[in-house]
C-alpha positions as MATLAB code, in Angstrom:
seq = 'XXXXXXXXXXXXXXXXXXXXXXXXXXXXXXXXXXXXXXXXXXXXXXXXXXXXXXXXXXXXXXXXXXXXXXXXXXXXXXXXXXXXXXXXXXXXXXXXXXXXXXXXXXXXXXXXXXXXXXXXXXXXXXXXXXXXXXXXXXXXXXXXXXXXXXXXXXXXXXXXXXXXXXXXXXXXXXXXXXXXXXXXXXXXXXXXXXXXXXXXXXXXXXXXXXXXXXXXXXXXXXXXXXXXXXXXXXXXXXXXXXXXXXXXXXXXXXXXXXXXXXXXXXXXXXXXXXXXXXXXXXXXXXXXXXXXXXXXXXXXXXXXXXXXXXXXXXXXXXXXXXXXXXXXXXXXXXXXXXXXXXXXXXXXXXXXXXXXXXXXXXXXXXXXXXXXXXXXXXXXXXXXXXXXXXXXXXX';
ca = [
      23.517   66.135   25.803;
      25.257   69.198   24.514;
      23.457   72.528   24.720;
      23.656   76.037   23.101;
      25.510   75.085   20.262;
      24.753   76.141   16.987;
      24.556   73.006   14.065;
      24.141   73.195   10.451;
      23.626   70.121    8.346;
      23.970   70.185    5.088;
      21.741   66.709    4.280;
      21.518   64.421    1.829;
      17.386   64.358    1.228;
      14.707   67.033    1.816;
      12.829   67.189    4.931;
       9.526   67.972    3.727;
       9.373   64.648    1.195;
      10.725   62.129    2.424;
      10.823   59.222    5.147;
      13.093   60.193    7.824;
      16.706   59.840    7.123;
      19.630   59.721   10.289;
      19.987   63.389    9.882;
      16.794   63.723   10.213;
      16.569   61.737   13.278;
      19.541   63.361   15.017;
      18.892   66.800   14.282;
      15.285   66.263   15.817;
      17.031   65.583   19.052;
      19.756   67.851   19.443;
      17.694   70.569   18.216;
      15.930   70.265   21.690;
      18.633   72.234   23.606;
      20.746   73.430   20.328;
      19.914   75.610   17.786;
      19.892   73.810   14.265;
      19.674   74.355   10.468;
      18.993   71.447    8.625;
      19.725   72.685    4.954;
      17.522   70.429    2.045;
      19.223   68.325   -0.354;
      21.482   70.960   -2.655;
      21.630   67.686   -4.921;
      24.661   66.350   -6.655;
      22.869   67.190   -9.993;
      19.777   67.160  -12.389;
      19.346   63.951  -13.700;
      19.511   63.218  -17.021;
      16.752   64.535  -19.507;
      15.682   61.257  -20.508;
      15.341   60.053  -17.222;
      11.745   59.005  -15.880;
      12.504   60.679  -12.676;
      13.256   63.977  -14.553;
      10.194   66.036  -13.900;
       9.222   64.770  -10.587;
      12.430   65.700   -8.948;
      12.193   69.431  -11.149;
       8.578   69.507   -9.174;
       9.813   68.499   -5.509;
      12.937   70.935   -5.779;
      10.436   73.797   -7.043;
       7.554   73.283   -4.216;
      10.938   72.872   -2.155;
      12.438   76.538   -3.071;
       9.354   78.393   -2.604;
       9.039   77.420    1.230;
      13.447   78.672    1.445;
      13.435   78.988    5.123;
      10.879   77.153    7.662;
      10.562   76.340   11.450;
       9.996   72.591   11.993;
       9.718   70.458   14.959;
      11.405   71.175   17.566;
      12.342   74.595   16.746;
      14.319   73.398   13.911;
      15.206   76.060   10.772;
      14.910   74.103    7.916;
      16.210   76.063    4.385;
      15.773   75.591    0.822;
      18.352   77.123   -0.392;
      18.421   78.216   -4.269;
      21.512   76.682   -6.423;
      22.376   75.964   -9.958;
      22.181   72.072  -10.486;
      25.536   71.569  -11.919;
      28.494   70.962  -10.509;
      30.936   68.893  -12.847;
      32.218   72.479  -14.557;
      34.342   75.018  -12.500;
      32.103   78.024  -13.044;
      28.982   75.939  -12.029;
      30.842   74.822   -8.880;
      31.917   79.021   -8.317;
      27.973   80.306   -8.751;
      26.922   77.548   -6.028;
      29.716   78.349   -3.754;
      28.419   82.342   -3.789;
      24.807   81.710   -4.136;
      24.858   78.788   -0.963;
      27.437   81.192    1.303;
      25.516   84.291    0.721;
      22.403   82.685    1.495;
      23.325   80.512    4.309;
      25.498   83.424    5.948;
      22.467   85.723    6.229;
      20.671   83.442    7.914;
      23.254   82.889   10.400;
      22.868   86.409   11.349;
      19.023   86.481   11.115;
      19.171   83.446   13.423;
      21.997   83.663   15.390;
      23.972   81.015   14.474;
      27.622   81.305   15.687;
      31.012   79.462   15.602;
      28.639   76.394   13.897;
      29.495   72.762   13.892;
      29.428   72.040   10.222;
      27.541   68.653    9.645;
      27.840   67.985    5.625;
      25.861   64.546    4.297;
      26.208   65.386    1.192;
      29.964   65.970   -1.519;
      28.566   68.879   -3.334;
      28.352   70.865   -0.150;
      32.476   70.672    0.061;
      32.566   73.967   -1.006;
      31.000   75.203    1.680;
      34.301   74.390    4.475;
      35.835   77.018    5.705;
      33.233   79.785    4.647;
      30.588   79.812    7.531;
      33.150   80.075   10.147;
      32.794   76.776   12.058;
      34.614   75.396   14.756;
      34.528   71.389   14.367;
      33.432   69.780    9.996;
      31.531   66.394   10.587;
      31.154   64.279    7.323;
      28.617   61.599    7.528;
      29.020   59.096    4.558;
      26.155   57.507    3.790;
      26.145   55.788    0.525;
      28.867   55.320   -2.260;
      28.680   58.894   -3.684;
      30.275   58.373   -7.056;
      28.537   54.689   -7.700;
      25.252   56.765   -7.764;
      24.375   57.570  -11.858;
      20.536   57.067  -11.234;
      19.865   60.421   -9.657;
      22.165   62.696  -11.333;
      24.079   63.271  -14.186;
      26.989   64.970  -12.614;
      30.335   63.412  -13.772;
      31.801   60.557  -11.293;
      35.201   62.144  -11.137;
      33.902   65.534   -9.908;
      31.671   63.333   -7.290;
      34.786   61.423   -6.030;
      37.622   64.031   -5.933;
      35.116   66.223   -4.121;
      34.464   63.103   -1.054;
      37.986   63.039   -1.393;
      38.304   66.233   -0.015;
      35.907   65.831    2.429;
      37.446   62.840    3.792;
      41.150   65.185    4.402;
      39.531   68.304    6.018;
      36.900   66.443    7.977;
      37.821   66.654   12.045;
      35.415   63.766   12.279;
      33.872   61.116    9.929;
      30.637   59.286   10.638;
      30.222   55.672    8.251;
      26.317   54.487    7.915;
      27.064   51.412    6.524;
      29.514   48.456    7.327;
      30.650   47.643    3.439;
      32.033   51.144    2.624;
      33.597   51.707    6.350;
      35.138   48.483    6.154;
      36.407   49.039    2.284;
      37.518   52.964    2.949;
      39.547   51.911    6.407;
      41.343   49.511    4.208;
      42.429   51.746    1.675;
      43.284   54.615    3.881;
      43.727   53.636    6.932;
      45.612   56.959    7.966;
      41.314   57.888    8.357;
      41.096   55.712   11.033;
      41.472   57.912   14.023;
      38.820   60.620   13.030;
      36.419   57.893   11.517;
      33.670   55.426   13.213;
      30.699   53.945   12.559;
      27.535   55.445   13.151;
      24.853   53.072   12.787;
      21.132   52.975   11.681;
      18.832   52.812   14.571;
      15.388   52.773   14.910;
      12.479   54.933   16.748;
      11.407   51.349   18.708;
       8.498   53.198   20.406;
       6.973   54.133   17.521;
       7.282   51.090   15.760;
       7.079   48.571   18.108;
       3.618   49.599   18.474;
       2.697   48.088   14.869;
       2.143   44.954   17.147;
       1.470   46.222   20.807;
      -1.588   47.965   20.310;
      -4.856   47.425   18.242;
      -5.136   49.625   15.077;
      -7.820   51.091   12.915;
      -7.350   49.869    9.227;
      -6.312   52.403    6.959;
      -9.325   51.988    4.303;
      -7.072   52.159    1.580;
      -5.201   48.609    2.667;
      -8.327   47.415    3.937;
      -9.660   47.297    0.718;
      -6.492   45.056   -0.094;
      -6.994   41.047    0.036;
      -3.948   39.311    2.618;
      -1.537   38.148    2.993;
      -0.074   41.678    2.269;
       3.637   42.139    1.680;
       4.696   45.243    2.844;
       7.338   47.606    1.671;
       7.321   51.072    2.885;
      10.496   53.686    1.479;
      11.486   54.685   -1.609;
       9.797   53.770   -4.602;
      12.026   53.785   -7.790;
      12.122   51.349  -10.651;
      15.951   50.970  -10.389;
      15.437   50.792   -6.582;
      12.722   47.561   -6.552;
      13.878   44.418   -8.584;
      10.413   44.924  -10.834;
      11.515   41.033  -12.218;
      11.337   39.932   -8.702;
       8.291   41.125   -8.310;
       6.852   40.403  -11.467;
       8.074   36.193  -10.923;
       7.116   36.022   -7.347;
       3.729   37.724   -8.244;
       3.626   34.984  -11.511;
       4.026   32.099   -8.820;
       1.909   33.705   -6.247;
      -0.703   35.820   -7.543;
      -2.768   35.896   -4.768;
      -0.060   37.336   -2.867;
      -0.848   41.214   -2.060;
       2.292   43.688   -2.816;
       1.305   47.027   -0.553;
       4.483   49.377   -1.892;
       4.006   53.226    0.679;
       6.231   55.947   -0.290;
       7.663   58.327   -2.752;
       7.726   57.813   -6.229;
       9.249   59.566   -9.052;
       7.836   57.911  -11.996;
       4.980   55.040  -12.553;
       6.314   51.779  -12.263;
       6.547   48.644  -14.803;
       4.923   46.533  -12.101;
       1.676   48.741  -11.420;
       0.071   46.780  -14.276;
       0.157   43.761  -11.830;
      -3.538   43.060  -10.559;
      -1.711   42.418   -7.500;
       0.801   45.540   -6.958;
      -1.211   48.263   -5.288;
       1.459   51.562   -4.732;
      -0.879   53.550   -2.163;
       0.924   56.908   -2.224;
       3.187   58.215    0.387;
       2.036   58.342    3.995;
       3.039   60.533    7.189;
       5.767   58.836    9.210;
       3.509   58.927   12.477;
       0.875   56.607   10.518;
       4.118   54.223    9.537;
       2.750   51.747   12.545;
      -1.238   51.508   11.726;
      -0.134   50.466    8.149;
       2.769   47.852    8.803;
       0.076   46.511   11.363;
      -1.844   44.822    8.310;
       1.710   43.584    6.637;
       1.389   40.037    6.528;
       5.556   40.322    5.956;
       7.582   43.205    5.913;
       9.822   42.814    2.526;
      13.065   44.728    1.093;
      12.822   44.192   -2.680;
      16.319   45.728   -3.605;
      18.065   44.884   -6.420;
      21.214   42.790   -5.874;
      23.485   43.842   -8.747;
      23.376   47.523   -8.305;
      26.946   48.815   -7.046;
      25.139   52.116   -5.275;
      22.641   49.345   -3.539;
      24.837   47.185   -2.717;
      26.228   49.546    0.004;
      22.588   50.520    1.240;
      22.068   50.292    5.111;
      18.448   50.624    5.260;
      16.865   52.117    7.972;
      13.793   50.262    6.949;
      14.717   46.772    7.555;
      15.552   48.044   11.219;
      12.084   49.650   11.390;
      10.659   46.283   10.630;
      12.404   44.466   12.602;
      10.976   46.778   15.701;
       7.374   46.196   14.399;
       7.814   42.166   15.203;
       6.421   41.331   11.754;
       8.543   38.954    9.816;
      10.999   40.677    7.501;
      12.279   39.360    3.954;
      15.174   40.716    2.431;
      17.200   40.658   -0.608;
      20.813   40.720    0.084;
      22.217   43.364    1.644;
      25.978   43.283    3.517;
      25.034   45.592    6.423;
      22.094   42.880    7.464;
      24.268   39.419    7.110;
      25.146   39.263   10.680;
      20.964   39.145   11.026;
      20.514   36.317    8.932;
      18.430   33.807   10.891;
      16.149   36.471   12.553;
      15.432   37.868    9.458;
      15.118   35.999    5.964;
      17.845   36.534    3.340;
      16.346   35.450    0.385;
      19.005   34.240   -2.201;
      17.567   34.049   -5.450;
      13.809   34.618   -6.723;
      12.356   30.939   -5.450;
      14.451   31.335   -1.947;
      11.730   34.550   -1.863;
       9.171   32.685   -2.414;
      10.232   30.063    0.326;
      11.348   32.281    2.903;
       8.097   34.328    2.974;
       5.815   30.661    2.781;
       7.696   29.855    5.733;
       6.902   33.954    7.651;
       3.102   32.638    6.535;
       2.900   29.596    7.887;
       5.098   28.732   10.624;
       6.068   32.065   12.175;
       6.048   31.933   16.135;
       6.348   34.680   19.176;
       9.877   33.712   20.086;
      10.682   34.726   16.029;
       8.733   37.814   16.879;
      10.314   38.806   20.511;
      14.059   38.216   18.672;
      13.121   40.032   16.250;
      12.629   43.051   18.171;
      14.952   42.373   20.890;
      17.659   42.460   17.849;
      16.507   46.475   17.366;
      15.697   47.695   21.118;
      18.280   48.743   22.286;
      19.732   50.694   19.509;
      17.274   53.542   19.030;
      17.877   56.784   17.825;
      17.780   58.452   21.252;
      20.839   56.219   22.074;
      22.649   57.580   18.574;
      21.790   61.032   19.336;
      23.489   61.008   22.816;
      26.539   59.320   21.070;
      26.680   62.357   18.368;
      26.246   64.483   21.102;
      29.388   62.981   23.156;
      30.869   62.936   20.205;
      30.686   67.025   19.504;
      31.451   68.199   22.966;
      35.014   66.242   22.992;
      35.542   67.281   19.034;
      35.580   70.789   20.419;
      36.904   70.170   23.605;
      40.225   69.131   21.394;
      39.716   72.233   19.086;
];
């Protein structure tokens, strides 16, 4: 593992609200003998007005801002910095590029942070390359930036042209998910000697132990009639397929939906007797709740073009917990169809997770996690960390 280095990571999602992304995961470990910033979400943009998410995200970002600079676990600095929301205009773009240099710049000095490695998650932080003085610019794509119009309002164009960028002056690219690796290698492959995949992996310890160990019952999903299905993430109405949920729970109303995370903005489906959305929950109490899952779903919607590239650390996380784990399609998981159920249409749903109810067996449950073991974020880490020392070995 490298040591004494100093890393800043410009990510993609807030620490403080959210399940644990990669970065999140990574940082965590290489901030054990390295010093690291992890920078919150500078967001590609406000949504729009109208949106339902509006004033939850205003809310997050404002409780975010007031704690600006924090030390986490393992010694981790973790900043909030203040920006200006908008970055499809030139002058918006220029106030961000002071405001986020100033601020970030000071606390390199206050924290001794020197010759960084430059981690960026995230296209509006482009502007930020070449300004802090780093030796080695990672770029970690994670979704299909300019395919995302559910969050923000900032204009695709400006989104693309500034991964664009990214992509060129990166000394090293990191791909979460197999559909936009494969589809970006393709159209340029002159990337493909400073780009690899970085997969998802899973903290197997921690979730493995959903099934290895007897839990105490939360209250609030022992209250909850079985068989549960479980879904633990993000919670956002153009996330979910809400008319999935709404037919399965039709055909099978005495099937439990237990939905644990975030959410933005109430959803259609909460007016189902049988949708209970129990608030978000600490990641170290993930494994005493998936321990009274019945089956472990992923609800997505199929004919989102943002989704469609998702690589869910979730379905991983399942997997490790040995429940049985029903999915709606999703290219990263298609090489695990068989040990997990792709479920292609609404009644396939309904079929695969009879079948999880009814005839699920030990060997299902030991392949299952035997498909995750191995590749845990420990392993990642130590990869990243390989990675980094030859990156500036070269430089």
């Amino acid at each position: 593992m490298i040591k004494d280095k100093s890393i800043i990571c410009f990510a993609g999602e807030d620490w403080w609200y959210h399940h644990p992304h990669s970065k999140n995961h990574i940082m965590r470990r290489l901030a054990r003998s390295n010093r690291v910033m992890f920078v919150n979400s500078i967001s590609m943009g406000l949504p729009s007005i109208s949106s339902r998410d509006f004033r939850g995200k205003i809310k997050r970002k404002l409780r975010s801002y007031m704690k600006f600079a924090r030390r986490a676990e393992e010694g981790i600095l973790v900043v909030s910095p203040l920006t200006v929301p908008l970055y499809s205009t030139w002058w918006g773009r220029a106030l961000n590029r002071f405001l986020l240099a100033a601020q970030i710049k000071l606390l390199m000095i206050a924290f001794d942070f020197r010759d960084p490695v430059l981690w960026i998650a995230i296209p509006t932080a482009r502007d930020m390359v070449g300004r802090l003085d780093e030796c080695a610019l990672i770029y970690q794509v994670s979704d299909k930036y300019d395919a995302n119009w559910m969050d923000h309002a900032t204009a695709k164009d400006a989104i693309a042209a500034m991964h664009a960028d990214l992509l060129t002056s990166a000394d090293l690219i990191y791909y979460s998910g197999r559909k936009l690796f494969e589809e970006e290698m393709a159209a340029r492959p002159e990337l493909s000697e400073k780009s690899k995949m970085l997969r998802q992996a899973v903290d197997f310890d921690h979730f493995s132990g959903a099934t290895s160990q007897e839990w105490p019952a939360p209250e609030d999903i022992l209250a909850i009639a079985r068989p549960r299905l479980g879904y633990f993430g993000q919670v956002d109405g153009w996330l979910l397929d809400q008319e999935l949920i709404r037919y399965v729970s039709r055909k099978r109303p005495h099937w439990q939906w237990v939905l644990i995370g975030l959410k933005a903005s109430r959803l259609d489906i909460e007016d189902l007797p049988n949708v209970r959305h129990l608030g978000s929950k600490p990641y170290t109490d993930m494994p005493r709740y998936a321990a009274g899952f019945d089956v472990c779903v992923l609800p997505w919607v199929t004919d989102n073009e943002f989704v469609s590239y998702g690589s869910a650390i979730k379905v991983r996380e399942y997997l490790a917990t040995g429940k049985p784990v029903v999915i709606t399609p999703l290219y990263e998981y298609e090489p695990l169809d068989g040990i997990l159920g792709i479920a292609r249409g609404y009644d396939d749903f309904i079929a695969k997770v009879e079948d999880a109810l009814a005839r699920d067996t030990e060997e299902q449950k030991q392949a299952r996690q035997q498909s995750v073991k191995s590749a845990t974020w420990d392993v990642r880490a130590e990869e990243v960390s390989e990675d980094i020392s030859r990156l500036i070995e070269s430089k």
